[in-house]
N, C-alpha and C positions, 0 to 999 in steps of 0.2 A: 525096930529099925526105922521107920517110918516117923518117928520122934525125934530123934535122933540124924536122923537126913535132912529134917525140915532144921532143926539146930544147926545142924552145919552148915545149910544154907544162907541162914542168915549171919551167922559170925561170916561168911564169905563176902553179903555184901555192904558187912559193917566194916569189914577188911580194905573194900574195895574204895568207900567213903573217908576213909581213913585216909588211904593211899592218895586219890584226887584232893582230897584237900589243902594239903601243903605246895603240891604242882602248880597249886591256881592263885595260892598267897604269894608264892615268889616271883608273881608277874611282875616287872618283867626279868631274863635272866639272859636278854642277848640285844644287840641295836637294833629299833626302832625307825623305820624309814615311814617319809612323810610324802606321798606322794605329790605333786603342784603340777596342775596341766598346764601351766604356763613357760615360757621361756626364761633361761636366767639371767640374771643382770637387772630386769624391771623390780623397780619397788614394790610390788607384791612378792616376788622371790627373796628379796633382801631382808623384807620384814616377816616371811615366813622364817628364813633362818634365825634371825634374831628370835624369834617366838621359840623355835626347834631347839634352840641354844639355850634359853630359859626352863623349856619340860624337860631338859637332858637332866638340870639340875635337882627336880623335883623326883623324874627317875630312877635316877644314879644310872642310867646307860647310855650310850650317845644315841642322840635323836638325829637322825640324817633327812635332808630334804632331797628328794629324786624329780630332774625336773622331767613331763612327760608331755610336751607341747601336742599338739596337732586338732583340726576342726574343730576349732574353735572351743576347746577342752575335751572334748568329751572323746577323746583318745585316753587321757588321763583317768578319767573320770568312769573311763569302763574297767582300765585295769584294776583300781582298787574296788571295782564292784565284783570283780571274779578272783581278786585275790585269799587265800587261805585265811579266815575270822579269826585269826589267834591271837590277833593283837599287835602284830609285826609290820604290817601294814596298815596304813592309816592314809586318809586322802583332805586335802587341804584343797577344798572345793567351795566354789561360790556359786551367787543366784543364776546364772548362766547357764552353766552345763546340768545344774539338778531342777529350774526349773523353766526356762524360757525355752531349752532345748530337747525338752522334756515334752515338755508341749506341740513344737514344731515339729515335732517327730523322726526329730535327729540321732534319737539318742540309743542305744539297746538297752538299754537301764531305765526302771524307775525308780521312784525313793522307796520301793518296797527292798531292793536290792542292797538298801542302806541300813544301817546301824547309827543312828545319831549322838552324836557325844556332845554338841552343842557350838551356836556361834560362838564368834569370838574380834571380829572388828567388822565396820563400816565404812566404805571408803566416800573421804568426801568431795561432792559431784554438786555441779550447781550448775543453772543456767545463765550465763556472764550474756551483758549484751555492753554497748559503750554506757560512756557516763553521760552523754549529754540525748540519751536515745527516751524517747516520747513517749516513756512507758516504765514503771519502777517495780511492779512488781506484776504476779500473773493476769490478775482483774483486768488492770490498764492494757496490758500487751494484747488481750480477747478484746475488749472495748477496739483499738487500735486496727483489729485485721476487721474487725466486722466491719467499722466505718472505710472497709474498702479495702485498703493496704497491704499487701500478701509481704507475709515474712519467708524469708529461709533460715536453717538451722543446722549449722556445722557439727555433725557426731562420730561415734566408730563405726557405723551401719543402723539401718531401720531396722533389724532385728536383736539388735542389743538392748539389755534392759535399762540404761539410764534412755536412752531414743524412745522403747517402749514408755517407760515414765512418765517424759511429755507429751508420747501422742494421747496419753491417758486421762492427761489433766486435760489438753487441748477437746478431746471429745468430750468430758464433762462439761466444759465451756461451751461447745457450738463451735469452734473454727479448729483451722488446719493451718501447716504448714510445707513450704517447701524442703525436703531431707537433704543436706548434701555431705557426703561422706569422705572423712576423712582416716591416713595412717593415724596422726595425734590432732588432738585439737589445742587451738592457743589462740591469743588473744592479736596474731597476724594477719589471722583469719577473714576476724571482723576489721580489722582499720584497712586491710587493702581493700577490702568490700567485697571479698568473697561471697560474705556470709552474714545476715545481721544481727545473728547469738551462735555461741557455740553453746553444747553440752561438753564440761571440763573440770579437772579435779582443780581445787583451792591450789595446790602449789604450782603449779605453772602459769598462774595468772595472781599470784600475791602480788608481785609488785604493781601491777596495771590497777589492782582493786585498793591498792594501798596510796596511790597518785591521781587518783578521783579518775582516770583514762577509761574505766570500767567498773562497773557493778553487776551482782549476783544480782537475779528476779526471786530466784527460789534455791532454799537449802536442797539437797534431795538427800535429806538424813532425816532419819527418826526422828531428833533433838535438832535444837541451834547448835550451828557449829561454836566452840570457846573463840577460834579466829576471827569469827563472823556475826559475832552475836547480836546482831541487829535483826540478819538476813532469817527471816522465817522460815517456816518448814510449807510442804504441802497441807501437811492438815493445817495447821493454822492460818494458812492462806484458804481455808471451808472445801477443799476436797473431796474429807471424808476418811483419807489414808494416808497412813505414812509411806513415804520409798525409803528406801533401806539396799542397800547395794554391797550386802552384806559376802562375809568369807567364813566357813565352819568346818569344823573336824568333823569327820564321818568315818566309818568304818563297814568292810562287810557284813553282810548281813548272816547272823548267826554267830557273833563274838561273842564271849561268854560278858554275862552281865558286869561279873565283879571285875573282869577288863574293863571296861563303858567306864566303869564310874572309877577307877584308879586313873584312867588315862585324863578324863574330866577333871576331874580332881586336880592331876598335875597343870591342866589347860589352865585355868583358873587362875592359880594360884601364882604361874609364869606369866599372866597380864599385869602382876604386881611388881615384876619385875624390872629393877634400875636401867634396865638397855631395854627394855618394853617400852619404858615410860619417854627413855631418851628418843627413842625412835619414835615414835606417837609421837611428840613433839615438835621433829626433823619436817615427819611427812605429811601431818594434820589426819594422818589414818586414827580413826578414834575406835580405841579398844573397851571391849565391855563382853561380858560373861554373859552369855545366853542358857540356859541349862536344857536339857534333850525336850522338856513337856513346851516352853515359849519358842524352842526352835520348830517343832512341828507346826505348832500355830501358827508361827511367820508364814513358814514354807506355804500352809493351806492356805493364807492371806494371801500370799504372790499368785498364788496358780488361781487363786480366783479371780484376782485384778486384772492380771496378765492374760488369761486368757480370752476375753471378749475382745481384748483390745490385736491380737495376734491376728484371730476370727475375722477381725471384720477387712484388715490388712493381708490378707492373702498369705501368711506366715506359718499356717499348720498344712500339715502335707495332708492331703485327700486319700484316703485308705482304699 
């Protein structure tokens, strides 16, 4: 009997290996929602659709994008950390809410909370000052405040990470700036004399940088931008680091692996996509495949960088 019981046992959980396995090949077998902390209408909503529209194809189910604005993400950014891991949920999350907010102690989430599936674009951010201003790139602009000179610097807030970026580089340098904050930045800013740089994405000051009225001091992307390929990066201007102002797909924590990497898979392979490409083009957003092991690595890059510079700016809450 006892032979016989241990046999039947195991035809039960070869039964039951059996049974899960076809369940977990037919991922997926219903829509797909893409969470955005963001509000809709902005070009990060737009090109996440576009993106959503691309893995539907890859799929074959509709990919829906759900927008879930509020404090400054990480309203978003909590639902997809408490939603069900089955793969139905998915959050389209950036360096912000996973790791500046993280830190700040904004956030009920950390990246332990997370499933990585990997980056997937860069948004491109530079610091613009005019074209006839006494300083072309970061070396010159530290030379310039030390010989006396105080600058101010038009951003979205000192706790946002392209602001965090330059106070980053600034205190490798020895100087400082004055912060002054704005809803959008543009290049209004600095000609009424607001401001004497803003931090601002490439398209909203193309044509300023295209009519000598203004120039970029620094890329803040990983790479040269294609638009800007003059304009250097921080590491290459001897930093040390790259910024990267990156956006990634994520999921709960506890999705079955062979979801992670079908959904990757589909990520991927929809950067390759004809209205990917067209859109990346439109918006100078630069798309590129990060895989879950160099997304970790980023992420540990940021929260290293990020955080002294947080520390020393009063930006982490006191426990």
């Amino acid at each position: 009997m006892r032979h016989i019981f241990r046999i039947g046992l195991g035809a039960l959980a070869l039964g039951m290996v059996t049974i899960a396995l076809p369940a977990q090949a037919q991922y997926p077998e219903k829509p797909i929602e893409i969470i955005l902390p963001w509000p809709p209408g902005t070009e990060t909503d737009v090109g996440t659709r576009v993106l959503a529209q691309a893995m539907s194809k890859q799929l074959n189910v509709p990919v829906q994008v759900i927008n879930k604005p509020g404090a400054a993400a990480v309203v978003g950014a909590t639902e997809v950390s408490k939603a069900r891991p089955d793969g139905y949920t998915l959050g389209s999350l950036n360096i912000g809410p996973l790791v500046s907010q993280v830190i700040a102690g904004n956030a009920p989430y950390t990246m332990a909370d997370f499933e990585v599936i990997g980056l997937y674009d860069t948004q491109p951010y530079l610091l613009l000052a005019k074209g006839d201003a006494p300083y072309k790139n970061m070396a010159e602009l530290a030379a310039h405040v030390k010989s006396g000179k105080a600058v101010s610097i038009g951003n979205f807030g000192p706790a946002t990470v392209p602001t965090l970026s330059i106070n980053r580089m600034a205190a490798k340098d020895g100087w400082t700036f004055k912060s002054v904050t704005f809803p959008q930045t543009n290049f209004n800013q600095i000609s009424a004399g607001d401001v004497d740089m803003v931090i601002v994405a490439y398209p909203v000051v193309a044509g300023q940088i295209k009519s000598g009225q203004a120039r970029g001091l620094v890329a803040m992307t990983p790479n040269r931008m294609s638009v800007l390929p003059d304009l250097t990066t921080a590491r290459e201007q001897g930093f040390g680091f790259d910024v990267n102002i990156w956006s990634g797909m994520f999921a709960p924590k506890g999705t079955p692996a062979a979801v992670l990497t079908r959904v990757g898979a589909a990520l991927e392979k929809a950067l390759a996509d004809p209205a990917v490409k067209e859109f990346s083009g439109k918006s100078s957003i630069i798309y590129s495949y990060l895989d879950p092991a160099k997304t970790r690595a980023q992420i540990k890059a940021d929260e290293d960088g990020l955080r002294p510079v947080m520390d020393q700016l009063g930006l982490i809450k006191k426990k």
